[in-house]
N, C-alpha and C positions, 0 to 999 in steps of 0.2 A: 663711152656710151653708158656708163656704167646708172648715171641718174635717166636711165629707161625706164628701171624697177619705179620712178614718179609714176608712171604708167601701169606697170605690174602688180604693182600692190597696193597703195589708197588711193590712188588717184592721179589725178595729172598733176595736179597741185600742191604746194608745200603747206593749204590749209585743212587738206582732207580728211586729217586724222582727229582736228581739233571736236571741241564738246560743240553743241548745239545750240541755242538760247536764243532767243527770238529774233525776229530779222531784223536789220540795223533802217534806222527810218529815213526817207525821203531827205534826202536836203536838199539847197539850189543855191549852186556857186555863184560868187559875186564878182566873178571876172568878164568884163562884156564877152558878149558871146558866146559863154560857156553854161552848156545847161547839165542840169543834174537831177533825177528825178523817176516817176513814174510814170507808163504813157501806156492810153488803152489800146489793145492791139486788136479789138473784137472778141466775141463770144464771152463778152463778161469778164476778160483778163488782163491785166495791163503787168509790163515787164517796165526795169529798170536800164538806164542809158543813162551816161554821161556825155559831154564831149565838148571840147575847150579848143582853142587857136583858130586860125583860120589859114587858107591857103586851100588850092583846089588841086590836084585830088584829096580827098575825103578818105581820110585811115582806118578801117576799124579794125580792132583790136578783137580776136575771138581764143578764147580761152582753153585750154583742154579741161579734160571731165573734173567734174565736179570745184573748178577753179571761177570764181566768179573777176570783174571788172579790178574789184583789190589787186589783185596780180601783176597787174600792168604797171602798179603804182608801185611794187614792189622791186629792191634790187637785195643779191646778194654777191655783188660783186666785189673782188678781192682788189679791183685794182687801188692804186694812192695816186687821187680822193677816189673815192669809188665811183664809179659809171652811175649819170641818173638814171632812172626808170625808163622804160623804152616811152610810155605814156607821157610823162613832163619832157621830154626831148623830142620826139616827134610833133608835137604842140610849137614849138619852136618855130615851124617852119608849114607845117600844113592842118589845117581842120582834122583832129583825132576824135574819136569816140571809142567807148568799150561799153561791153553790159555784163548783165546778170541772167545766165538761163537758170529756168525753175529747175528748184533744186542743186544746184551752185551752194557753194559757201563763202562766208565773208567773214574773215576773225572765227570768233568763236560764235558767228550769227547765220543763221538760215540766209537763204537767196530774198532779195531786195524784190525779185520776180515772182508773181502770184504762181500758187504750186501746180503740176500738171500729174497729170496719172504718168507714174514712168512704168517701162524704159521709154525713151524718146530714141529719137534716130539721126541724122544727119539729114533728111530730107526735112521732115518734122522742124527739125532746128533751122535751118536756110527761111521755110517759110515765115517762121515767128520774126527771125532777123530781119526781114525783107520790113514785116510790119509795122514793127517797131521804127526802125529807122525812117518810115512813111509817116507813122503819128506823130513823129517828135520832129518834121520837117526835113530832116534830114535827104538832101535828093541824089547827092552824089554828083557827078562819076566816083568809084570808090575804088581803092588799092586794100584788097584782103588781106590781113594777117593771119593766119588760124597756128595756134602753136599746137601739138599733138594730133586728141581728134577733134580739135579746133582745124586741121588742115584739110578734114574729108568735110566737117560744114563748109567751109568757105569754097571748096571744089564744086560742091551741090550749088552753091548760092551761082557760081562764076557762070555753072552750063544750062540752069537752069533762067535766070536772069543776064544772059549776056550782054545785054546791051548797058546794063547797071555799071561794070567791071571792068576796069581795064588795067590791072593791073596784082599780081601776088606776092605775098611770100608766105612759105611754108616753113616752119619751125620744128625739127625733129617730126613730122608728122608719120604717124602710120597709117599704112593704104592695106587696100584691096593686095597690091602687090608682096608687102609681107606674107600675108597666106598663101599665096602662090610661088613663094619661095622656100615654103616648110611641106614636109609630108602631112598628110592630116594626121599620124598619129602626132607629130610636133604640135601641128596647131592645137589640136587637142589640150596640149599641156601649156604653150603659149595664151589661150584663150583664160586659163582658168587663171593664171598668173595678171594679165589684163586685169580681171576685176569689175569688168564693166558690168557684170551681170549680182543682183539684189543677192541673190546664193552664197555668191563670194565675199562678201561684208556684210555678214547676220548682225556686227554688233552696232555698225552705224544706221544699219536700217533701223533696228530698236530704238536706237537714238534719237533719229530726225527720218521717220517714215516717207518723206516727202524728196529724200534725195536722188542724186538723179545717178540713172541707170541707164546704159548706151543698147540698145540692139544692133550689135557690128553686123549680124548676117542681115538684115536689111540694108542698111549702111552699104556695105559691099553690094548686095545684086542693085541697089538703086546707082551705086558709079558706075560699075560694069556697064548700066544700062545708059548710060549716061550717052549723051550726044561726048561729042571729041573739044576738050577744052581750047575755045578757039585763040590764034596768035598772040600773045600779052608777055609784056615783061613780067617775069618770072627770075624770083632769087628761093632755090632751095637752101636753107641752113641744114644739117646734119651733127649730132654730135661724134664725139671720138672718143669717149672714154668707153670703154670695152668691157663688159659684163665678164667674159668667160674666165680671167684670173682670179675675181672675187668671188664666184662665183658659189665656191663650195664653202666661204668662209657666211657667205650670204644662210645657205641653207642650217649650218651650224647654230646660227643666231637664234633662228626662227623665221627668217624674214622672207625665204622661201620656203618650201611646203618641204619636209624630207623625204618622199618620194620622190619628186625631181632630180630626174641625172644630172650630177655633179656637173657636165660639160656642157649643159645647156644652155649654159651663158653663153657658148662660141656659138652653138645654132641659132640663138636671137642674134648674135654681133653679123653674121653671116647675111641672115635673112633680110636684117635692117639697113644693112647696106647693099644690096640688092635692089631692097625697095624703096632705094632714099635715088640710086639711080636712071629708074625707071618716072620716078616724078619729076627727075630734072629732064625728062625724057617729053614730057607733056606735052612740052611748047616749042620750036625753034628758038636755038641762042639765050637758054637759060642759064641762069648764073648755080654751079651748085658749089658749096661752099662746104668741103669736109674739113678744115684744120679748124676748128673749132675752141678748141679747148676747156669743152664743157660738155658736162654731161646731159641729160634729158634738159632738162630745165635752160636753157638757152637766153629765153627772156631775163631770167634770176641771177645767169649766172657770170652772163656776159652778153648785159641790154646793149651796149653800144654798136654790137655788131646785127642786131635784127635793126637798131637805128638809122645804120649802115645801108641795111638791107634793103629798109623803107625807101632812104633818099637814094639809092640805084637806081630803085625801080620807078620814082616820080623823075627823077634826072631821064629815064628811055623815054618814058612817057610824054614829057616836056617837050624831048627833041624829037618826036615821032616817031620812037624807035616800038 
């Protein structure tokens, strides 16, 4: 579990830390049926979507913080040849899509998505998603991806839009349930290591003032509040690589703060599996998947098995399960 820290410190994504430079433009792919592009969403805003193959259900791809639609195209897998992108293999076999929430990053480029006042939220983000996927045609039934706090958006989208959804998977995601696994003084130190908030990244705010920034305490009382996510095939992924041995050689670096106690990598390893059981908990007959053998980063690190994950969950789907 040890790529959690993707989470703890820049961001959910492996482009978080890059420079800034203007947003990468509009194109429109030339493969039938695959569009690529900007779509107005109301209020004068129009956000960025992809989405290629066809086959019903309908993929979408949601990202964690500040990781925009590139992500999905991205592999960094070890195996020989290496695993494709979860995005080009998924395509394969059913209608995918991914976007860009404002404030995302793309290369060394701002989000594709017109900017928003941050922090945003998980509910916030479920609406824009709904929208978007409405401007660009897109009608679904849709099987959710969300990889980190891409897994509390697609949560919001699933109870607040049910009849859209039939279907998930969750990618290392952190829940409401983490918090409830740590004392607040932990959370306390968990939350600042997250990074979701503008205080904790002075210097990419200077950077690109427009990035995006999570408020988890809305987040959280908005699932709390949540209706009960109704019946659906569900595959939890979790990773396995474990914080709490590298833990101190982490803080040595700089990479964690040197106040942080040296063993609070076992209190995150503790708490994130706690809360990775409690999601597989959601639904009847979910699939949770801890041998992993990857850390945060899942999609990056081993795309074949959220691939996997995908064709589970449209194979229950198919058969009615």
């Amino acid at each position: 579990m040890a790529g959690f820290l993707a989470v703890l410190i820049p961001g959910c994504g492996s482009s978080a830390a890059a420079g800034w430079g203007a947003a990468a433009s509009t194109t429109v792919a030339a493969t039938p049926g695959s569009i690529a592009g900007t779509f107005p969403i109301g209020g004068g805003r129009s956000m960025y979507l992809e989405c290629s193959g066809s086959g019903s259900p309908t993929v979408v791809l949601v990202s964690g913080l500040r990781s925009s639609a590139a992500e999905w195209h991205t592999t960094r897998s070890q195996a020989t040849p290496p695993a494709p992108p979860v995005f080009q293999e998924v395509a394969r076999s059913n209608r995918v899509c991914a976007y860009d929430r404002p404030g995302t990053v793309v290369g060394e480029g701002a989000s594709r998505s017109d900017p928003l006042p941050q922090p945003t939220d998980a509910a916030l983000d479920a609406a824009d998603l709904r929208a978007l996927l409405a401007a660009a045609g897109e009608t679904g039934p849709f099987v959710l991806v969300g990889h980190s706090i891409g897994g509390m958006i697609v949560r919001l989208y699933a109870t607040t839009y049910p009849d859209e959804v039939v279907g998930m998977v969750l990618v290392d995601a952190p829940s409401e349930f983490l918090q409830d696994a740590e004392t607040p003084a932990q959370w306390k130190i968990q939350r600042v290591l997250m990074r979701v908030d503008a205080a904790e990244i002075p210097e990419s705010v200077a950077e690109y003032p427009d990035i995006e920034t999570f408020d988890i305490d809305a987040t959280f009382a908005a699932l709390r509040a949540a209706p009960s996510l109704r019946p659906m095939p569900l595959v939890v992924l979790s990773a396995d690589e474990l914080l709490g041995p590298s833990f101190p050689s982490m803080i040595a670096s700089g990479a964690v703060p040197a106040d942080v106690p040296p063993d609070f990598g076992y209190v995150i390893d503790a708490a994130m599996a706690q809360s990775q059981v409690r999601l597989a908990a959601l639904v009847p007959n979910a699939v949770h998947l801890t041998h992993t053998h990857s850390g945060h980063d899942i999609q990056l690190a081993q795309p074949q098995l959220v691939v996997d994950a995908v064709r589970e969950v449209v194979a229950q789907i198919n058969a009615g399960g």
